[in-house]
NUZAFI-567187 format. One record per residue: x negated, y, z negated of N, C-alpha, C, O in turn. Coordinates in steps of 0.02 Angstrom, whole numbers, plus 50000, padded with zeros to 5 digits. Each point is the difference from the previous one (the first is absolute). Layout:
# residues N
XYZXYZXYZXYZ
...
This chain:
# residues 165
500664964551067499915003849938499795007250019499605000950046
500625003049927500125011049998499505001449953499864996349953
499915008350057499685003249957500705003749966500035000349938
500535002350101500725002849959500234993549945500465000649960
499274995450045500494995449955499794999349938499415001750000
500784996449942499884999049941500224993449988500584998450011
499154999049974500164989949996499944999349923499665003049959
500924990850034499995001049924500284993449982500604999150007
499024996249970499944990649981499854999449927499525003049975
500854993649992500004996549948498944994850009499664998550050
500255000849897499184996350006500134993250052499584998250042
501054998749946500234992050045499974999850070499934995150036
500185013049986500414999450081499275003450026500025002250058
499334998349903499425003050031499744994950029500044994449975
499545007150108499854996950043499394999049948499945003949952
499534989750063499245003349985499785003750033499735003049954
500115000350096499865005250038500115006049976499565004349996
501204996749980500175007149947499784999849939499885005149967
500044988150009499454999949914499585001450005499765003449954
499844995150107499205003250002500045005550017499595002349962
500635002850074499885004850015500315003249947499775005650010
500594995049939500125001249950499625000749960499945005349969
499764989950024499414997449963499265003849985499615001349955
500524999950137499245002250037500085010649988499565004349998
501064996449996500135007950012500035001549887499815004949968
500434990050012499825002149925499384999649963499905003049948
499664992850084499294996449998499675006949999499795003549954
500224997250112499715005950040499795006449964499455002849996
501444999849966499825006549988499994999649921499845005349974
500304989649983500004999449940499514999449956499865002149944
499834993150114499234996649966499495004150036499565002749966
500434998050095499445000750042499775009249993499455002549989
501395001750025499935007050008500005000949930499455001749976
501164997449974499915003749939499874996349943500295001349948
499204993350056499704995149966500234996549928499664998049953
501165002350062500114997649958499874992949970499724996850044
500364998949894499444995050008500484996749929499794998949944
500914999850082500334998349973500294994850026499864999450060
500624995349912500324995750084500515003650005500375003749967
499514993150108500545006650033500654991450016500595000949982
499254992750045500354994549993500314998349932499854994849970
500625009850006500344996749927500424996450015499704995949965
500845000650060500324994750000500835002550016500464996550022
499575012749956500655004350009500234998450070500594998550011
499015001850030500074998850096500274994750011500264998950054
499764994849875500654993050031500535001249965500424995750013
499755007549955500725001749938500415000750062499875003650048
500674992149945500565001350042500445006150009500304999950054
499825005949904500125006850005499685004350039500195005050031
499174991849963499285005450059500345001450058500494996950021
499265007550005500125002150055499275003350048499535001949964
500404998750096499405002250020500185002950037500454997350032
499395008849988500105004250053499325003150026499575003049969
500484994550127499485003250033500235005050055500555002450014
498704998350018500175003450065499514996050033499464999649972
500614997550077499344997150049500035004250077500395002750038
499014995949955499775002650079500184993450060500204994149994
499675009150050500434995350082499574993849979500274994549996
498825006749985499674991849982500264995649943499874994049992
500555010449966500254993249942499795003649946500314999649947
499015005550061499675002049926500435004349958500425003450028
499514996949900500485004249977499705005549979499504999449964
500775007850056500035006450001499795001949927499475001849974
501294996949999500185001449930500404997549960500474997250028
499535002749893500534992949964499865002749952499535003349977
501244993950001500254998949933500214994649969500134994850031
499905005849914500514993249962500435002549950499765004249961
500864994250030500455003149925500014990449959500134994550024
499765006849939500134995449948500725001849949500315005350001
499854988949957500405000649949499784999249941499724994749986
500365010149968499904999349927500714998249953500545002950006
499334992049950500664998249959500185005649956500555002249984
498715000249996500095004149951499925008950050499835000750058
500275002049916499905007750037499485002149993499855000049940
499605002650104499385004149976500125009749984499635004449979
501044995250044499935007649969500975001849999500314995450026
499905007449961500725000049970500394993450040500094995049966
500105004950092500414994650028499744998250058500404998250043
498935001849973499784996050054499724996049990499434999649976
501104994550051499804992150024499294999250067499504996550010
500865008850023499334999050059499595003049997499965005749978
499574990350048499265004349971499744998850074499914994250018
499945013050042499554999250044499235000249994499755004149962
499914992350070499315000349991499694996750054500324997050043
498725003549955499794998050058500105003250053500054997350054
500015010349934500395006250071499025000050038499495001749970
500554996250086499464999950040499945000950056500194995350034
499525010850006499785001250081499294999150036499475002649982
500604994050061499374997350006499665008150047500255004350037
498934994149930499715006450004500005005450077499695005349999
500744992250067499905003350039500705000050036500105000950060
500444997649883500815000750009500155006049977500455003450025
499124999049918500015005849945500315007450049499785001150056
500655002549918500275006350009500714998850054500315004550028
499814989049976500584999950043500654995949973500284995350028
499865007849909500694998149989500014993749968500445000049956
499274994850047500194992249982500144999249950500454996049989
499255007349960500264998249935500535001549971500334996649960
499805010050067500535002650015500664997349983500395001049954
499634994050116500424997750021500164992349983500484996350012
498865003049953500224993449973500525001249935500584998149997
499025006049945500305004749967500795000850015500374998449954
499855003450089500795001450023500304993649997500534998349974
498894997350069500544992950022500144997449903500584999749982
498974998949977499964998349937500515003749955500274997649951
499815008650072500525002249953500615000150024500495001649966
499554996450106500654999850037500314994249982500614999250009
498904994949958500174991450007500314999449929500384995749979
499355010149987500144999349945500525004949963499755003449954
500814997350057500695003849984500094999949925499874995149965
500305009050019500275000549932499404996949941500124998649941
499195000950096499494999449948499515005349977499705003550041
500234997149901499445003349997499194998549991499784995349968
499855009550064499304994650004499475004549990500105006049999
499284991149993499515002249953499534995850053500094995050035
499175011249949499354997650052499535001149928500155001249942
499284997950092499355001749957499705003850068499944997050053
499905008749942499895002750049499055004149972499845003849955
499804993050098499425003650006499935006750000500135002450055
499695002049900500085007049973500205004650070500495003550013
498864994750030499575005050057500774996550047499945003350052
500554993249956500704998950049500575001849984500464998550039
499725005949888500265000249968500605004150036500564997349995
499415007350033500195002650066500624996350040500625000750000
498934994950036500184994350045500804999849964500465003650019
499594990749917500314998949971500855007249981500615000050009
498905004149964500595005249974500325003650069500315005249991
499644992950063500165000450067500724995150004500585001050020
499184995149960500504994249997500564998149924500414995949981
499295009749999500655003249937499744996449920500394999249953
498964999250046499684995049941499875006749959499675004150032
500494997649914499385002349937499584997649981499854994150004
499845010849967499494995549943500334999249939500535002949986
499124992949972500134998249933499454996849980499674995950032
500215007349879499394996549984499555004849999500105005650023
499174991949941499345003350012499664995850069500194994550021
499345009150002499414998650037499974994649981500394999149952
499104993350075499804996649960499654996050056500195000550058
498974993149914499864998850053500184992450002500034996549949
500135000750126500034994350024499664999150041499985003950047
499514989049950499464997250050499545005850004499614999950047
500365004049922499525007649991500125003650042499555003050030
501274997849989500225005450039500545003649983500544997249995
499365011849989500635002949956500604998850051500055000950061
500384996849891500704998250009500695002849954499945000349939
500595001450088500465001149964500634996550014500084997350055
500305002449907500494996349993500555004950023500055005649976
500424991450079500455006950043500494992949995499884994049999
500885011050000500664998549989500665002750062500055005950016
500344989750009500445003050042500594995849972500104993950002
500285011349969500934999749987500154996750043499555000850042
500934994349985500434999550056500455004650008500335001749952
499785001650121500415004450020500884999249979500395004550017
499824990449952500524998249990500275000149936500545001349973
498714996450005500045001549908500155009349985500295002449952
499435000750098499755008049983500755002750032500305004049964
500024994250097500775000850001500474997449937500465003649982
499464992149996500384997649951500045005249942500555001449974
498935001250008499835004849950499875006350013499835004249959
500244996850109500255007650038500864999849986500265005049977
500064990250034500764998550017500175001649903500505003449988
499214995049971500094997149935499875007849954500285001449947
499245002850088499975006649980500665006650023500245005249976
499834990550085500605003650032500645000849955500335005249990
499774989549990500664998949947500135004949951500474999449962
């Protein structure tokens, strides 16, 4: 296992070893650093659509992670996927990981468009990776959050091509 790699398992094909450290790196900075005091175990992490994306270090521990879920319904014009749970563990911070998980998630996901809840103060992070905002401010687990949106690149050709005409 790379610290270059980005690993990416359905909830079925997770070792226990990658659940806990999963576990142990969302624990960590959710509850412990920014005290959130909500469950962070909702049940989204076994939905067969989930997806998880890490980075681990050479010991197994994980760096940084994501998850995209599926929504039936859309949370904001046409996104089904909803990423969330974007997390770097506190001494991975300033080197890219999220980054790049970020890439692998929107790379997996072609012709979708997708939607975060993005912690106000990362908001950045995100519009790096081509997300808006949308929405007011608002708080979750008592942390300002906004609601950010990314077109799929294919949808936005389609309607580049469609203006052309």
């Amino acid at each position: 296992m790379s610290e270059s790699s980005v690993i990416v398992k359905p909830f079925d094909e997770l070792t226990t070893r990658e659940l806990y450290e999963i576990a142990k790196l969302r624990t960590d900075v959710f509850f412990v650093e920014q005290k959130v005091d909500e469950t962070e175990l909702d049940y989204r992490d076994l939905e067969p659509a989930t997806r998880h994306y890490w980075i681990a270090a050479e010991d197994g521990s994980v760096l940084a992670y994501l998850r995209t879920l599926w929504d039936d319904e859309p949370q904001h014009r046409a996104a089904h996927v909803v990423i969330g749970r974007v997390v770097t563990r506190v001494d991975a911070r300033g080197r890219g990981l999220a980054s790049r998980l970020l890439a692998a998630a929107i790379a997996d996901n072609p012709g979708r468009d997708l939607v975060l809840h993005a912690q106000e103060y990362a908001q950045a992070l995100y519009a790096k990776a081509g997300f808006e905002p949308y929405g007011e401010v608002y708080l979750e687990a008592g942390i300002r959050h906004i609601g950010m949106y990314r077109e799929s690149r294919e949808a936005l050709g389609v309607a580049a091509a469609a203006c052309a005409v």
